[in-house]
MARMARTOR-577214 format. One line per field, with one value per atom (N, C-alpha, C): residue number from 1; residue in one letter; chain; x, y, z. Coordinates in Angstrom, 2 decimals, decimal comma. Layout:
<pts>
seq [NUM; ...]
type [A; ...]
mol [A; ...]
x [X; ...]
y [Y; ...]
z [Z; ...]
</pts>
This chain:
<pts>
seq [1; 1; 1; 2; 2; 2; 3; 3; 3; 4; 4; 4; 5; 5; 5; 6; 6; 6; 7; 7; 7; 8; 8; 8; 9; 9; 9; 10; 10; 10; 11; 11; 11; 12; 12; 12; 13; 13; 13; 14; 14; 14; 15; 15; 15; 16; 16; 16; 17; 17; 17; 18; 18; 18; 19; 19; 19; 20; 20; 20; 21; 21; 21; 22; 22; 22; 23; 23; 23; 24; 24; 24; 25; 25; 25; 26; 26; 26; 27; 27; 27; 28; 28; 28; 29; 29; 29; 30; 30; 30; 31; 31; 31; 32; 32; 32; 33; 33; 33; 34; 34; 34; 35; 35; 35; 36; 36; 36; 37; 37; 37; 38; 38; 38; 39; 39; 39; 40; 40; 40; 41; 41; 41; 42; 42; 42; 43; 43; 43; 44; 44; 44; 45; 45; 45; 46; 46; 46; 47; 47; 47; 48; 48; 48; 49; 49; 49; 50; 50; 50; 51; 51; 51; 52; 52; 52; 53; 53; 53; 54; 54; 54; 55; 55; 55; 56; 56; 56; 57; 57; 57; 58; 58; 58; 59; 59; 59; 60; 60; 60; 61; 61; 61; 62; 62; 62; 63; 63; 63; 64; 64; 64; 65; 65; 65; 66; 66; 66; 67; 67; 67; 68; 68; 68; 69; 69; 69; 70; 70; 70; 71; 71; 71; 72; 72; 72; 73; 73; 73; 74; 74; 74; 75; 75; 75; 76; 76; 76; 77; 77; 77; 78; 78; 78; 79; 79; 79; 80; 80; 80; 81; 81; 81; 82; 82; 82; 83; 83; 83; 84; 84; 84]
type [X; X; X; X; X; X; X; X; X; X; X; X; X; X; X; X; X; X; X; X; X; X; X; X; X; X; X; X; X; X; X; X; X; X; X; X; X; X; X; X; X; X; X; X; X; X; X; X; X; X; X; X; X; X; X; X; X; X; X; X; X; X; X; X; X; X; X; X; X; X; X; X; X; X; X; X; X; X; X; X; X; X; X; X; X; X; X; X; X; X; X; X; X; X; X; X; X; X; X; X; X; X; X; X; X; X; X; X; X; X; X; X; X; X; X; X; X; X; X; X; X; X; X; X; X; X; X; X; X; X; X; X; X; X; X; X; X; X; X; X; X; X; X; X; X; X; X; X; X; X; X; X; X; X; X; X; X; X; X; X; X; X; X; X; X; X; X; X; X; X; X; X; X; X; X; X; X; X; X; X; X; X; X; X; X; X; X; X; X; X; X; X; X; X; X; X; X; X; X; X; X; X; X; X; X; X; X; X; X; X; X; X; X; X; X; X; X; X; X; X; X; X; X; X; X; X; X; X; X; X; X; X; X; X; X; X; X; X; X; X; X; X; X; X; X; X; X; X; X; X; X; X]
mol [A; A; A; A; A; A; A; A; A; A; A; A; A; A; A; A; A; A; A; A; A; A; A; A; A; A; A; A; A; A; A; A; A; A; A; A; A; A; A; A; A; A; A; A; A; A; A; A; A; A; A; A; A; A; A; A; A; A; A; A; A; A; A; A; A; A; A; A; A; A; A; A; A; A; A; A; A; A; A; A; A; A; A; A; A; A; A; A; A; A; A; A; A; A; A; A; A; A; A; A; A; A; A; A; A; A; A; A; A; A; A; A; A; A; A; A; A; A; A; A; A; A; A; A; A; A; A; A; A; A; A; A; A; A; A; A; A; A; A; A; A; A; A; A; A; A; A; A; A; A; A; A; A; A; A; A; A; A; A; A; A; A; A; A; A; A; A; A; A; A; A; A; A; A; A; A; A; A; A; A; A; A; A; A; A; A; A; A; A; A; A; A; A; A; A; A; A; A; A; A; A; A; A; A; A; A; A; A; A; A; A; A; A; A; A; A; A; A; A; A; A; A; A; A; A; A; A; A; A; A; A; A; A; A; A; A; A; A; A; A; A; A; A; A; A; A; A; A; A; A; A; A]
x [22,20; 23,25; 24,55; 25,46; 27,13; 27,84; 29,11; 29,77; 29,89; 30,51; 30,83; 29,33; 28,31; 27,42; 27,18; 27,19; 27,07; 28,26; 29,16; 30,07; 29,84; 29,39; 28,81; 27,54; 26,70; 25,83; 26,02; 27,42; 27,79; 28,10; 29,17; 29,98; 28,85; 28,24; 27,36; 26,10; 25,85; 25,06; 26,26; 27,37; 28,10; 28,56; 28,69; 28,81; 27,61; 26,29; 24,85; 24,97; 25,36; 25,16; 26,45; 27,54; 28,66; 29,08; 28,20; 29,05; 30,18; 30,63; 32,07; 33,23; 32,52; 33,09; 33,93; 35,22; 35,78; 35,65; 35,11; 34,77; 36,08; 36,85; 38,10; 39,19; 38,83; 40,10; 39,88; 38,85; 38,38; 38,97; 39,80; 40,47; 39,49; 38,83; 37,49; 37,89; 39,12; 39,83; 40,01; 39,43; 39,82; 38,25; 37,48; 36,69; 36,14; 35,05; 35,07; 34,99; 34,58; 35,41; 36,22; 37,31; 38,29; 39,68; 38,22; 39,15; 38,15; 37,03; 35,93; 34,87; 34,87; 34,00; 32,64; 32,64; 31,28; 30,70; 29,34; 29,40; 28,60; 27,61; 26,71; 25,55; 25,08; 23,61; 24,11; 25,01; 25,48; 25,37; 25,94; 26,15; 24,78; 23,88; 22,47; 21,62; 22,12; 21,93; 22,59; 23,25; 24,46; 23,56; 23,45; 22,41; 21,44; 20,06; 19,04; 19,03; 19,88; 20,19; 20,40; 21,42; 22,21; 20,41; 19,55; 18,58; 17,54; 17,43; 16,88; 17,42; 18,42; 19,65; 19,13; 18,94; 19,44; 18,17; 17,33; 15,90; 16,15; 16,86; 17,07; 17,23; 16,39; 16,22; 17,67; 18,23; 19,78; 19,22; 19,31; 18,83; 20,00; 19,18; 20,80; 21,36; 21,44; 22,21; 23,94; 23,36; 24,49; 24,98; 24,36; 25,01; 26,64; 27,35; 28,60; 29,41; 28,73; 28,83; 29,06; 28,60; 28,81; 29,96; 30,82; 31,73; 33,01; 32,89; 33,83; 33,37; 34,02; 33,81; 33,69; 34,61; 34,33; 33,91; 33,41; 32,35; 31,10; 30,41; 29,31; 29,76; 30,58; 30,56; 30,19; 31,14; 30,57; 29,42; 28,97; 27,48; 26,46; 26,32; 25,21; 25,83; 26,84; 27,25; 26,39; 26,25; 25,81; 24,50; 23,85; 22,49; 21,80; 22,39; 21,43; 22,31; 21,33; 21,64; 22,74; 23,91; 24,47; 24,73; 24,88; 24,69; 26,33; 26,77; 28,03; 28,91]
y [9,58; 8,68; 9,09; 9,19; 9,45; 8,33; 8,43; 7,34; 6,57; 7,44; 6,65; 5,66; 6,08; 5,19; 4,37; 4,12; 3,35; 1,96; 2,58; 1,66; 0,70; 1,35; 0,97; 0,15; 0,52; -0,20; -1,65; -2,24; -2,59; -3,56; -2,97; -4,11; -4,45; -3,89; -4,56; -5,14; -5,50; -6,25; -7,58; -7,08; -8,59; -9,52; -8,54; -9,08; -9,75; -9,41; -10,14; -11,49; -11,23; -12,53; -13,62; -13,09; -13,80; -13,74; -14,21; -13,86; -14,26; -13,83; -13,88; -12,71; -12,10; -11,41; -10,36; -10,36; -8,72; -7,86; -6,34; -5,74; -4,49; -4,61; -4,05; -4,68; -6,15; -6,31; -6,57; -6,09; -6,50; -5,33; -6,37; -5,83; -4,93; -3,90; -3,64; -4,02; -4,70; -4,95; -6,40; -6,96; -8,75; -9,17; -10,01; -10,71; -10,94; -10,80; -11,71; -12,56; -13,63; -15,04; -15,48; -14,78; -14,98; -14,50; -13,86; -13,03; -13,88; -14,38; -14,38; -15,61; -16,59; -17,71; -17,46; -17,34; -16,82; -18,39; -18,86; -19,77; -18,95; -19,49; -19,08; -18,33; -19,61; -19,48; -17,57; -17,86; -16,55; -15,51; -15,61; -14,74; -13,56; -14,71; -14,58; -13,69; -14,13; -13,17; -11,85; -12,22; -10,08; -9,65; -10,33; -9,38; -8,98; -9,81; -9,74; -8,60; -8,40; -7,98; -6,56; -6,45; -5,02; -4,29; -5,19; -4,19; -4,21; -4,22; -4,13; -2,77; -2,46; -1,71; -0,24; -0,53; 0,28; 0,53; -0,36; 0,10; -0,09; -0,94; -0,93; -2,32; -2,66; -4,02; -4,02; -5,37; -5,80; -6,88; -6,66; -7,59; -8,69; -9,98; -10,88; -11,36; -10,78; -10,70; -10,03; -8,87; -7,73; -9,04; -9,80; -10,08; -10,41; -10,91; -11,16; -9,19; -8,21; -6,96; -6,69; -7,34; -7,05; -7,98; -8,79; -9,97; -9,27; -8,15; -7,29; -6,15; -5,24; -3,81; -2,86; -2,63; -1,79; -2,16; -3,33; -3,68; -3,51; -3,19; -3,05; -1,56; -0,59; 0,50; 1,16; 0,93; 1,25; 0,56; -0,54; -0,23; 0,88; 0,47; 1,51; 2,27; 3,28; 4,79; 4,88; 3,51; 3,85; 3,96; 3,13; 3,00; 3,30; 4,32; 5,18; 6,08; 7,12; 8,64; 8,58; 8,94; 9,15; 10,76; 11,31; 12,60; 13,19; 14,37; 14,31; 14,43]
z [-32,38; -31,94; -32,62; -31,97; -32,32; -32,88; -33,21; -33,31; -31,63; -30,85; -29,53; -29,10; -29,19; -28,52; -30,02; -30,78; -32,18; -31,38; -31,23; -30,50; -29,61; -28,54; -27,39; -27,70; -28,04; -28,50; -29,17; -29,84; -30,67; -29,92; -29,11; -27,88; -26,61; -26,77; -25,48; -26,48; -27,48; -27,90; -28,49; -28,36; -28,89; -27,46; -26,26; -25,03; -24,83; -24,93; -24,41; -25,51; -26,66; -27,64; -27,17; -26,89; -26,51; -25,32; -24,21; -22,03; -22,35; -21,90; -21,40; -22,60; -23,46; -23,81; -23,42; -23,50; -22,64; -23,93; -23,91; -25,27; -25,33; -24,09; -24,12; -24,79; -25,33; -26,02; -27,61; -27,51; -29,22; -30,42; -31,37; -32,19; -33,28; -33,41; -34,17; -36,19; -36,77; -37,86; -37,75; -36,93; -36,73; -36,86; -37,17; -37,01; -35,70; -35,35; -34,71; -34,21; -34,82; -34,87; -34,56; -34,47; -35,19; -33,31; -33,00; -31,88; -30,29; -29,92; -29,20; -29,44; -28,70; -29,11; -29,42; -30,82; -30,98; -32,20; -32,05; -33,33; -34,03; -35,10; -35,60; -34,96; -34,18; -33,39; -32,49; -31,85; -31,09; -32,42; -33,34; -34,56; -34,74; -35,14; -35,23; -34,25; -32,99; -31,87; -31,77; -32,20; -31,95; -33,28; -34,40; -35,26; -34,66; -34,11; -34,08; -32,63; -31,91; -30,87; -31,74; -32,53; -32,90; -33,55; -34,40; -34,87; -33,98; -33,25; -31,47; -31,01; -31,18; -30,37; -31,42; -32,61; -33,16; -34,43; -33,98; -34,81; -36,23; -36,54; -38,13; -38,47; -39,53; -39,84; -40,73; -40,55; -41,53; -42,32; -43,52; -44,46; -44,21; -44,53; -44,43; -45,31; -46,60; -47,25; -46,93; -45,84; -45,39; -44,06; -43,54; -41,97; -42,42; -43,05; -43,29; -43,34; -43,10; -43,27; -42,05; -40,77; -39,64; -38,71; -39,54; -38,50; -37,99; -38,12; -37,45; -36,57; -35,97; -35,53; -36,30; -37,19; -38,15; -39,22; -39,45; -40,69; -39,71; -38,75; -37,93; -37,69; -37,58; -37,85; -39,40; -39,91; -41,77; -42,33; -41,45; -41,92; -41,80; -40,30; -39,46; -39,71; -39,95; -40,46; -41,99; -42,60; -43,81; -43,86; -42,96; -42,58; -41,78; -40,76; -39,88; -39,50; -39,56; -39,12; -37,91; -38,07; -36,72; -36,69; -35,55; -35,16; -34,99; -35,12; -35,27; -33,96]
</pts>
């Protein structure tokens, strides 16, 4: 897996946890929270969804590691092999 599908993967597991998401306007440096009606329960889902996606269990200690784009990039970059 590359960065581009790490991405992809990313936004279409935050679109399935959050409908109505547009993943074209998501700031990947904003929360998102902050940007996309997401509550908890949804939260929970884009995790449980992303290590589905991506075969890698997220301890939840880390889930506050993922409330962004690029905190869900610099993880999984840290935690699974991406290909160059």
């Amino acid at each position: 897996m590359n960065k581009e599908e790490l991405v992809r993967s990313i936004l279409t597991a935050l679109a399935e946890a959050a409908p109505g998401t547009d993943a074209d306007t998501i700031d990947p440096a904003i929360s998102f929270r902050d940007q996309i009606e997401i509550d908890s329960i949804d939260f929970l889902n884009f995790v449980l969804l992303l290590e589905k996606k991506l075969n890698l269990k997220v301890p939840e200690i880390d889930y506050p590691k993922l409330s962004s784009l690029d905190g869900c990039i610099s993880f999984f970059e840290t935690h699974h092999k991406l290909a160059d």
